[in-house]
C-alpha atoms as one frame of an Amber mdcrd trajectory, in Angstrom:
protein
  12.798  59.526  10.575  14.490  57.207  12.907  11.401  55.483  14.127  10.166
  55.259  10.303  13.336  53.247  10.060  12.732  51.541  12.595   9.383  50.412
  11.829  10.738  49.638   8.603  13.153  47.066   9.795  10.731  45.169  11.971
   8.073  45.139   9.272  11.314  43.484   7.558  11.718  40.920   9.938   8.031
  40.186  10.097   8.060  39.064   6.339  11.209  37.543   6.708   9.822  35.277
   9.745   6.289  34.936   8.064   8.205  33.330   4.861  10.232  31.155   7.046
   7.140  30.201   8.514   4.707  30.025   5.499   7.820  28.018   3.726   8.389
  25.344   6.870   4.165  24.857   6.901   4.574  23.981   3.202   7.510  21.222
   3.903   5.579  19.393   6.000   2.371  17.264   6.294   0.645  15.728   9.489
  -0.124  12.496   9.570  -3.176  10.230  10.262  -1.454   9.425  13.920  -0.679
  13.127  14.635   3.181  13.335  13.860   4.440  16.337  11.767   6.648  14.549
   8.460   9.061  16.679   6.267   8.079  16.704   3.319  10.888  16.573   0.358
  10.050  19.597  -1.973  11.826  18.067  -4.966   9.978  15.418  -5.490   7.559
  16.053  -8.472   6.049  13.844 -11.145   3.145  14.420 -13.899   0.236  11.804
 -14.421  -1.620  11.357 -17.435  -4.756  10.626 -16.015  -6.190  10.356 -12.830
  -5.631   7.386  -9.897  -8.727   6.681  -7.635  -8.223   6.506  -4.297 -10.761
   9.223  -2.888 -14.464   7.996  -1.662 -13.492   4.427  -0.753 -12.831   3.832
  -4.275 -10.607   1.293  -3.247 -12.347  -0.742  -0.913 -14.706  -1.601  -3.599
 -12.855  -3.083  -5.736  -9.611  -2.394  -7.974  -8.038   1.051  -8.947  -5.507
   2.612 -11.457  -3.995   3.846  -8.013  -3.931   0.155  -5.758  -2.888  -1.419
  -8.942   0.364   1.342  -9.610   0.709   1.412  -5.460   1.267  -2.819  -5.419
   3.490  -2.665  -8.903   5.616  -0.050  -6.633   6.002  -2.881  -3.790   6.828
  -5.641  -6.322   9.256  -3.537  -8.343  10.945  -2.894  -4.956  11.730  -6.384
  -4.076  11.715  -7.750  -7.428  14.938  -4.643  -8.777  16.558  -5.677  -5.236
  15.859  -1.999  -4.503  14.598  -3.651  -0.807  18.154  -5.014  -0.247  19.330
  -2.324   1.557  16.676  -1.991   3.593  16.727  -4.749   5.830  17.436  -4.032
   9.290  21.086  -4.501  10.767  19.438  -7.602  13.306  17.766  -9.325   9.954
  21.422  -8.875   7.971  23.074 -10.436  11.161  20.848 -13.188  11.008  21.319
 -13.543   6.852  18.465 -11.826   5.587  19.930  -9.822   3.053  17.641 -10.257
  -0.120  14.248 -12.412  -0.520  16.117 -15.184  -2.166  13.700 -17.892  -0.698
  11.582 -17.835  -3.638  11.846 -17.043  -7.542  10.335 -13.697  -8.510   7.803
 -15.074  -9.941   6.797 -16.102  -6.490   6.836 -12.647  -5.491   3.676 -10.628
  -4.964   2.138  -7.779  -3.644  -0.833  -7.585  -1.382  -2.023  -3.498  -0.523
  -5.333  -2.838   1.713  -7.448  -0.236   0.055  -8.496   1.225   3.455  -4.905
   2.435   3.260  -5.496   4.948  -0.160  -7.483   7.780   0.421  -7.317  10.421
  -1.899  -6.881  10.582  -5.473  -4.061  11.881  -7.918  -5.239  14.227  -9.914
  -4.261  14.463 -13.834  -0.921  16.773 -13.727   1.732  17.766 -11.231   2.242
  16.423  -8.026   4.385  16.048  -5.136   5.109  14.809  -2.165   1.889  16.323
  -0.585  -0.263  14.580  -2.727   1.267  11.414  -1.720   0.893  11.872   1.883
  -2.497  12.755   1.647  -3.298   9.475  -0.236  -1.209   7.319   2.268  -1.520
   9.305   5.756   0.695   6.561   7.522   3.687   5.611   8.705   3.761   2.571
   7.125   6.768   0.404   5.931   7.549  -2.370   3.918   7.452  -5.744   4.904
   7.658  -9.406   3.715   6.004 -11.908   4.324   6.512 -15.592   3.480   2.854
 -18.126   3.176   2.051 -20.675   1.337  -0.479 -20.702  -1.465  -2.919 -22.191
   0.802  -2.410 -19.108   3.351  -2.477 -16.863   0.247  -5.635 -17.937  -0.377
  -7.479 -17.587   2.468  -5.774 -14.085   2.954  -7.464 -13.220   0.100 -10.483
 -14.868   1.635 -10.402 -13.195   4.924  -9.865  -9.659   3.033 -12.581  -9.587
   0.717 -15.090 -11.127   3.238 -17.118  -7.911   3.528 -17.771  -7.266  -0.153
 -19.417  -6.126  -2.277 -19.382  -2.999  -0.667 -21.920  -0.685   0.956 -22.365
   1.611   3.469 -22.946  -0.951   6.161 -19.455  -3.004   5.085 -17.550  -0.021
   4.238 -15.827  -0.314   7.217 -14.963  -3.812   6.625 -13.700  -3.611   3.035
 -10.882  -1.295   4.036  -9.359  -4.879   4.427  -9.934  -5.693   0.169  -6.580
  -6.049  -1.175  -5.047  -4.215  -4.451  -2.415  -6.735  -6.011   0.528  -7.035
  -8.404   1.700 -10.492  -9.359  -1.502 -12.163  -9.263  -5.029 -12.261 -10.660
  -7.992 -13.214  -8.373 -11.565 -13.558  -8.224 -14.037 -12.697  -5.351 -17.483
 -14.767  -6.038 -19.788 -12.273  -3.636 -22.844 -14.687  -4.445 -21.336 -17.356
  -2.581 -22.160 -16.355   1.411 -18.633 -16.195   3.535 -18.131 -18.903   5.478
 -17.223 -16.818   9.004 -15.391 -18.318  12.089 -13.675 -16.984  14.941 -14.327
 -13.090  15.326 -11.305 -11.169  14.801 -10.791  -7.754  15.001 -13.655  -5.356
  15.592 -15.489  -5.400  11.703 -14.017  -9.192  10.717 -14.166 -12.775  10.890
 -11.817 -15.631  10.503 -12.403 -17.871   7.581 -13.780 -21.137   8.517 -13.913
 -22.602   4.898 -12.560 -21.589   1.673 -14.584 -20.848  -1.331 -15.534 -17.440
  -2.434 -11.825 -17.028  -3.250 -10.215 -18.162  -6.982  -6.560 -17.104  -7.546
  -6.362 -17.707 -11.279  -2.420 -17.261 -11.931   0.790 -15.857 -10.309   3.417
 -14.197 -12.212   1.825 -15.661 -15.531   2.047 -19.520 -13.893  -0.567 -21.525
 -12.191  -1.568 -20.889  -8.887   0.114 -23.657  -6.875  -1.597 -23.756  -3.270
   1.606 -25.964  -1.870   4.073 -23.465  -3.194   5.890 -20.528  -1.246   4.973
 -17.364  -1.962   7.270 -14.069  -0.798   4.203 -11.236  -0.362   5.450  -7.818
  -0.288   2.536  -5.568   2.176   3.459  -2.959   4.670   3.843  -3.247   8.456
   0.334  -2.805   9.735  -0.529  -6.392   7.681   2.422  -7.904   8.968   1.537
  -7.492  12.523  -2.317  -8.761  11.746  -4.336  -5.796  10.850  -7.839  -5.587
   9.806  -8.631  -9.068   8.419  -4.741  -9.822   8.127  -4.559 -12.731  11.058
  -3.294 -14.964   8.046   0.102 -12.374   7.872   0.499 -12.845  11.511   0.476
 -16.399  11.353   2.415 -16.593   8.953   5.354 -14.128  10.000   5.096 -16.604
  13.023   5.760 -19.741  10.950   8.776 -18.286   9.408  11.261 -16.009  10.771
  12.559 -14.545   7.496   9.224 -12.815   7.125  10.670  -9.131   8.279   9.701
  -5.468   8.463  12.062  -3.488   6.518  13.433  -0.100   7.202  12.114   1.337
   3.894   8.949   3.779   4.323   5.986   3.057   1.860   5.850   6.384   0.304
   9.454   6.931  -0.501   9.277   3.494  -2.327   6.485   4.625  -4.296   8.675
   7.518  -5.276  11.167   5.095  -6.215   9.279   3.300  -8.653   7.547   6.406
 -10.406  11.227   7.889 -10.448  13.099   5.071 -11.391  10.967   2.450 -13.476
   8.336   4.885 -14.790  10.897   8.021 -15.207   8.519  10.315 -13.276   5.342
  10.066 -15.810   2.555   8.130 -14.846   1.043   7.377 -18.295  -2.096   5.880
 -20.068  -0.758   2.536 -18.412  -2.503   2.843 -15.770  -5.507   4.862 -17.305
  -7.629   2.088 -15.984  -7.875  -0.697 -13.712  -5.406  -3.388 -15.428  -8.140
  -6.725 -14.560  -5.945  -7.893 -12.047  -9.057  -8.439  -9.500 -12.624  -9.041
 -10.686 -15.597  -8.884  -7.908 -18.676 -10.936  -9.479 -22.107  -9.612  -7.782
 -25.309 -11.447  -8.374 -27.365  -9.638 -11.075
């Protein structure tokens, strides 16, 4: 009898230890650089219909998901969400809000090598999310001219149209909110320097047309305020134009805020947790024209 009990009680403490266990596995996610993330349980929303962001989808061109991932980053800086999230250095030095420009000089600029899964019509959580952004990543802004815009937008789409061979290379095509663009892929890219190890700089402009901002004409001697993440910022992929441009002005700044939990944000807060028939489709913000 005693040792019954006593088997009893450990077989106890075995469930009781595999539950902790199973529950902690279940709270967090491993990311694409090998760190283990919490993951906050709570979070849950319901979508309508289903965001692309498995199978390269966006590297090709533009998604339901880059188009409601870039609204996120506008709506952040655009609500002055992002003012608290400047770093206590950038406050010292008066960075408190992106006040340099009007919001309709505010844009968003997100790399679709950086979505990779989709989210699937229904619930989801914070797992989801993760798995379609497996990065660290954090806001940033940073402040170019139109002329820079441009040719960031040049120097991103320079692989396309996509295949196989440029797959690679298009993880540098940019989702946007703010702006509408147009990639001319029959017109050859004029390539420079090499940067990188899949990209080139752009010598010339041209396959590039940015057709408004915010509603208003592109203006190519204006300032623009683009909101992106810190991997651009410091001149990833094709991104040399963020780098340059971060060095021309030193109120272009990494925030504090992570990527995801802005996301969250913005479904939570702006879209009250239901992503509807909205974003049922790509919303014509980017059009790729192919030869025939």
């Amino acid at each position: 009898m005693h040792t019954w009990k006593k088997l009893t009680g450990w077989l106890m403490i075995l469930c009781l230890l595999c539950g902790i266990a199973g529950g902690a596995s279940a709270a967090t996610f491993v990311d694409a650089h090998g760190n283990e993330i919490e993951l906050d349980e709570t979070q849950e929303a319901y979508a309508a219909v289903t965001l692309l962001g498995a199978d390269h989808a966006a590297r090709k061109g533009e998604t339901n998901l880059g188009d409601l991932w870039a609204d996120a980053l506008r709506w952040f800086a655009v609500s002055g969400e992002i003012n608290g999230y400047f770093e206590e250095d950038d406050v010292a030095a008066g960075i408190t809000a992106i006040d340099d420009v009007d919001a309709d000089h505010i844009v968003a600029l997100w790399n679709g090598g950086n979505l990779r899964a989709d989210i699937g019509e229904g619930k989801f959580g914070a797992e989801q999310l993760a798995q379609v952004l497996p990065y660290p990543n954090k806001v940033a802004v940073v402040y170019m001219s139109g002329e820079k815009l441009l040719e960031a937008l040049e120097a991103a789409s320079q692989a396309l149209p996509y295949s196989e061979e440029t797959a690679s290379a298009c993880a540098a095509f940019m989702q946007a909110a703010g702006l509408r663009y147009t990639v001319d892929t029959t017109k050859a890219y004029d390539a420079g320097e090499a940067y990188g190890d899949h990209w080139f700089k752009a010598k010339t402009l041209g396959r590039v047309t940015i057709e408004e901002v915010n509603g208003l004409p592109f203006d190519r001697y204006a300032l623009y305020a683009v909101i992106t993440n810190n991997a651009n910022f410091n001149g990833m992929d094709a991104s040399y134009v963020f780098k340059a441009a971060v060095e021309d002005n030193e109120k272009s700044v990494i925030t504090t805020a992570g990527v995801r939990d802005v996301i969250w944000l913005y479904i939570a807060n702006a879209l009250n947790n239901v992503i509807d028939g909205a974003y049922a489709a790509p919303q014509g913000r980017v059009t790729v024209n192919t030869a025939e």
